[in-house]
C-alpha positions as CSV (number, residue, x, y, z in Angstrom):
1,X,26.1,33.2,-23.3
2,X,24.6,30.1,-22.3
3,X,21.6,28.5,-24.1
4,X,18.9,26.3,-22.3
5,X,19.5,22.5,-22.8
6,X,16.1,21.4,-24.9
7,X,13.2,19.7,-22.9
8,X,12.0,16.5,-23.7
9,X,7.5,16.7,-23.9
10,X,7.4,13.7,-21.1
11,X,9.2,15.7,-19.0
12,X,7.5,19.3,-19.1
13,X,5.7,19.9,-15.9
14,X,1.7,20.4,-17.2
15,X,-1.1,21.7,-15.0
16,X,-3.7,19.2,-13.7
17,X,-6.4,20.7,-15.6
18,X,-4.2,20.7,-18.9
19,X,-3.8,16.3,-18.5
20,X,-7.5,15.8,-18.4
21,X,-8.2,18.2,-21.0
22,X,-5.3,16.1,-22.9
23,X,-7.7,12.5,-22.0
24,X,-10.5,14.7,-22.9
25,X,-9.4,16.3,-26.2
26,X,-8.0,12.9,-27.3
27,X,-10.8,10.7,-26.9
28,X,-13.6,12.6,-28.2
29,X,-13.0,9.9,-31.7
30,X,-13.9,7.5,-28.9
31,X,-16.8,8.9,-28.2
32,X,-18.0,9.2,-31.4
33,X,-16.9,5.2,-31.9
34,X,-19.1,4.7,-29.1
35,X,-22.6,6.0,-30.3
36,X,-23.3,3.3,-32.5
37,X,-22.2,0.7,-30.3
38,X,-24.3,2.1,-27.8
39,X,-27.3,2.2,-29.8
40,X,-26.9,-1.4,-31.4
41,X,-26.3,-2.3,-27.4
42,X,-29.6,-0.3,-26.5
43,X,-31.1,-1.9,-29.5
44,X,-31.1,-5.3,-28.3
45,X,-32.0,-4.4,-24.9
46,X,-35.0,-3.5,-25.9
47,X,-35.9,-6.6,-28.2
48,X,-35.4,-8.9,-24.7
49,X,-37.8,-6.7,-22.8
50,X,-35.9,-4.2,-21.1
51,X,-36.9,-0.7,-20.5
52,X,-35.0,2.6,-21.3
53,X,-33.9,3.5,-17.7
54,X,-32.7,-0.6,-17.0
55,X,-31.0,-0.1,-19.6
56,X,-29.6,3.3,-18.9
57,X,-29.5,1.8,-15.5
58,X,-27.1,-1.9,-16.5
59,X,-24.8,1.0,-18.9
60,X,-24.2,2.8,-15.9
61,X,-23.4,0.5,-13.3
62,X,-21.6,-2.6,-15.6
63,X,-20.2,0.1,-18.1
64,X,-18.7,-2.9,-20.3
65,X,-20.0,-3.4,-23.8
66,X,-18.8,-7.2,-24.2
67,X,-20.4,-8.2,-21.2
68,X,-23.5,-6.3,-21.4
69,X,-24.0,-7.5,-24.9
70,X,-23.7,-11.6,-23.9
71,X,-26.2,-10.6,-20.6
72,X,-28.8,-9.5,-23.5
73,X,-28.0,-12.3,-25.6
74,X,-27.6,-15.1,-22.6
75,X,-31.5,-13.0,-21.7
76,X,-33.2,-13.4,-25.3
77,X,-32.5,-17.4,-24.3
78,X,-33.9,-17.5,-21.2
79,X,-31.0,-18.3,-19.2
80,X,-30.6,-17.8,-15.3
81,X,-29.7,-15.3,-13.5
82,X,-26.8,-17.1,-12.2
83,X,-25.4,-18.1,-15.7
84,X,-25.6,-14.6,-16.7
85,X,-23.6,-13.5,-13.9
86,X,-21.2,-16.1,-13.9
87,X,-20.8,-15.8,-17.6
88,X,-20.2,-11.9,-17.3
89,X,-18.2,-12.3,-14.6
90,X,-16.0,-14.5,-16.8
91,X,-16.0,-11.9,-19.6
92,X,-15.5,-9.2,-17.0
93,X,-12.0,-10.6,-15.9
94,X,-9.6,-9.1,-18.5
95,X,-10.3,-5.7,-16.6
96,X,-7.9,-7.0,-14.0
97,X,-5.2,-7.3,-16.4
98,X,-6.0,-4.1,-17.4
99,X,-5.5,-2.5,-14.2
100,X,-2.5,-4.9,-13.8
101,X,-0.5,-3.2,-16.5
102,X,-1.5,-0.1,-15.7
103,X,-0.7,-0.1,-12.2
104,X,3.1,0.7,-12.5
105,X,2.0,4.2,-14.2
106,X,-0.5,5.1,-11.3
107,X,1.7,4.6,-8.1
108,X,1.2,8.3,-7.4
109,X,-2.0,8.4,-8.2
110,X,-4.4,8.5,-4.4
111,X,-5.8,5.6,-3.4
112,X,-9.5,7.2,-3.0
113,X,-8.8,8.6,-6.2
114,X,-8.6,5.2,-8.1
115,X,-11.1,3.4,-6.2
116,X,-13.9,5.4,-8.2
117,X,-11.7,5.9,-11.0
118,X,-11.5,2.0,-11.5
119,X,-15.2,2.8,-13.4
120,X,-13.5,4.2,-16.2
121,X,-11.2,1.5,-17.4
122,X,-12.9,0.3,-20.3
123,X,-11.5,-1.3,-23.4
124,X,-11.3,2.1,-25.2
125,X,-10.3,4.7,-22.6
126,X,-7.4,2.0,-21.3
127,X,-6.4,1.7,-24.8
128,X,-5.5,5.3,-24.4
129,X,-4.3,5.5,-21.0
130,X,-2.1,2.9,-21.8
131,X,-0.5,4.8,-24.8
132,X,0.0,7.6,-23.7
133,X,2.1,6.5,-20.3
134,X,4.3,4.5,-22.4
135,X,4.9,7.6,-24.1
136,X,5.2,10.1,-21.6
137,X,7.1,8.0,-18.7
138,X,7.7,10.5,-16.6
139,X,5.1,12.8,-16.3
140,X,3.5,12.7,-13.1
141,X,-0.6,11.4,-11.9
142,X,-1.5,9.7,-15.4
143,X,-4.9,9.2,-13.8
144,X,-5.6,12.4,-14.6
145,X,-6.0,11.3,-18.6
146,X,-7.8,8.3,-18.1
147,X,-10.2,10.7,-16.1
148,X,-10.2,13.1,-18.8
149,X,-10.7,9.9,-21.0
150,X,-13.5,8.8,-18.8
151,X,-15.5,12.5,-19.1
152,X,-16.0,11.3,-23.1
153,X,-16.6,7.8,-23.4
154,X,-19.0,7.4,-19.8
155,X,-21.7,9.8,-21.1
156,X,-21.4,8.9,-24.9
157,X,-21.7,5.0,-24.0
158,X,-24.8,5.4,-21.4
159,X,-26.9,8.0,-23.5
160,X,-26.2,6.3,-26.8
161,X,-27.6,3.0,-25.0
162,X,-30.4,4.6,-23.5
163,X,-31.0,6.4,-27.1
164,X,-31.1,3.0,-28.5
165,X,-33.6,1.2,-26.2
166,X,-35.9,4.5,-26.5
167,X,-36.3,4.2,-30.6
168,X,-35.5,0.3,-30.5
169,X,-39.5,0.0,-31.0
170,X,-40.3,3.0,-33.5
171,X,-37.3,2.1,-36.2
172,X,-38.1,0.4,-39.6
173,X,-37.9,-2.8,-40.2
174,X,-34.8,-2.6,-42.5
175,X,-32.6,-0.3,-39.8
176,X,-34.0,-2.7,-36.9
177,X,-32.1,-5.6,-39.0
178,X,-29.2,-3.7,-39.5
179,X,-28.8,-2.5,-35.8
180,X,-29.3,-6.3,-34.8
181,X,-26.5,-7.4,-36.6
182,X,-24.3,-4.8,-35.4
183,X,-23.8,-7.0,-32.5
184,X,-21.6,-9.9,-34.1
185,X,-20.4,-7.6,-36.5
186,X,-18.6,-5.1,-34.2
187,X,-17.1,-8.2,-32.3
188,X,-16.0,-10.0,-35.5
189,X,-14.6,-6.3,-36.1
190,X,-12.8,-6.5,-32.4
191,X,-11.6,-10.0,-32.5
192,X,-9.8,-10.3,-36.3
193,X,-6.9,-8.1,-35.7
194,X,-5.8,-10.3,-32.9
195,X,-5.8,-13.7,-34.7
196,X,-2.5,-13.7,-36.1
197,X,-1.1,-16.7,-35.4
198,X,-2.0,-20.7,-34.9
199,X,-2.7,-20.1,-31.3
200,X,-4.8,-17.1,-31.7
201,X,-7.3,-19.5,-34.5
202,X,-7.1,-22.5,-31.9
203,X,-8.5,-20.7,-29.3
204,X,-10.7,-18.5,-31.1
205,X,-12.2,-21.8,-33.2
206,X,-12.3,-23.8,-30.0
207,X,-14.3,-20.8,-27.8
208,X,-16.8,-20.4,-31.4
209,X,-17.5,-24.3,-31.7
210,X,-17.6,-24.7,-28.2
211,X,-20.3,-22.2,-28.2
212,X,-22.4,-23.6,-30.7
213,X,-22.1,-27.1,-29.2
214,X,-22.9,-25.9,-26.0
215,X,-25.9,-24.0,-27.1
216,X,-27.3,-27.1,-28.6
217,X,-26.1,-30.1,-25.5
218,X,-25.7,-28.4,-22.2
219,X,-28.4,-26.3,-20.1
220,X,-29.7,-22.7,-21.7
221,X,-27.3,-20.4,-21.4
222,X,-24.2,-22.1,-20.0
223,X,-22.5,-22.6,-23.2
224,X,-20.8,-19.6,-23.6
225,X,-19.6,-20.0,-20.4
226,X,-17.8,-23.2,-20.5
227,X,-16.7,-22.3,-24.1
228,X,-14.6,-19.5,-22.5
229,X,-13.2,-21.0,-20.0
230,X,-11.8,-23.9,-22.2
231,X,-10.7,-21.4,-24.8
232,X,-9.0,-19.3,-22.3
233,X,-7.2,-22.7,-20.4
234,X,-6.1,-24.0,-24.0
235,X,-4.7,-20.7,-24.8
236,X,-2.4,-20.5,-21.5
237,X,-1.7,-24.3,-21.9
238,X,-0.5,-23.9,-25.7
239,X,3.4,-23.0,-26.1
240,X,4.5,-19.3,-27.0
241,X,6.2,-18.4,-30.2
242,X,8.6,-16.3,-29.2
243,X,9.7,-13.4,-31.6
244,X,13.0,-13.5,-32.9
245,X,15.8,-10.7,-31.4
């Protein structure tokens, strides 16, 4: 009698449907993360003068919460169009080294397919993706999670931001406060588990000061700008501590 030699999970063929049910099913707590981001994003929209559909409209089309957030905050300034573009663009950037590290996992993947699927990698949703092709190596078209992925955090981002620019102008005084600080405190929240060593404080203290200074000696709105580019030059220039085997 002869007895089946046990499958591995990352090796179980699974139907297409069943993969971006899996992206689905898994980020639905992203979703939920997402809804009061969203609203603190649509919040502050609305204090610089935007209406609910630009708004809905910026969500949509930029679908990236750090950027959007300094575009609203580099607006409440008055600073130009071209600053805020070049300063989002800056921002924007890392989402090429997403894609670059996720490339390996998505060579079978159609090209067409990924050209419109490129919209969905946001922090959260490659976060995921990411995950789960490490751990399942060799099951085939891992786009299909990130579009499964996509399906929950898209709609909960855009509505929640157009949600927040809609009751922006009817909310007390007391929950108006609390949804403006939202802002720096969901960054502060984003950037402390990363600071873990002397380069991480370098370059986060040099990009904060930098900042500040900037805000106060160069022209409105370019400061954040040339605070991130120094930041992110000193951080490639400083040595790497190499963990030990």
């Amino acid at each position: 009698m002869s007895t089946a030699a046990p499958r591995d999970r990352a090796s179980t063929t699974v139907s297409p449907r069943a993969e971006v049910r899996r992206g689905v099913r898994e980020s639905i707590p992203l979703g939920f993360a997402l809804v009061p981001i969203g609203l603190a994003f649509g919040y502050g929209a609305h204090v610089v003068g935007l209406s609910w559909w630009l708004t809905g409209l910026m969500s949509t089309l930029v679908y990236g919460g750090p950027s959007q957030f300094i575009a609203t905050g580099l607006l409440s300034v008055g600073a130009s169009i071209p600053t805020i573009i070049a300063t989002t663009f800056v921002a924007n950037l890392r989402y090429a080294l997403f894609a670059a590290s996720l490339a390996p996992f998505l060579g079978d993947a159609p090209r067409a397919r990924l050209l419109w699927l490129c919209q969905g990698l946001a922090d959260g949703s490659y976060a995921l993706t990411l995950a789960h092709a490490r751990e399942n190596e060799s099951l085939p078209r891992k786009d299909r999670f990130l579009q499964g992925s996509f399906y929950v955090s898209f709609p909960a981002w855009v509505s929640s931001s157009i949600a927040g620019a809609l009751i922006g102008g009817a909310l007390p005084e007391f929950l108006a406060y609390g949804l403006g600080f939202a802002t720096p405190a969901i960054f502060i929240a984003l950037l402390v588990p990363y600071v873990r060593s002397a380069r991480a404080v370098t370059v986060m203290l040099v990009a904060g000061v930098g900042t500040v200074l900037g805000n106060e000696h160069l022209p409105t709105g370019t400061g954040p700008l040339v605070a991130i580019i120094l930041a992110a030059v000193l951080g490639g220039l400083l040595p790497w501590r190499r963990r030990p085997r």
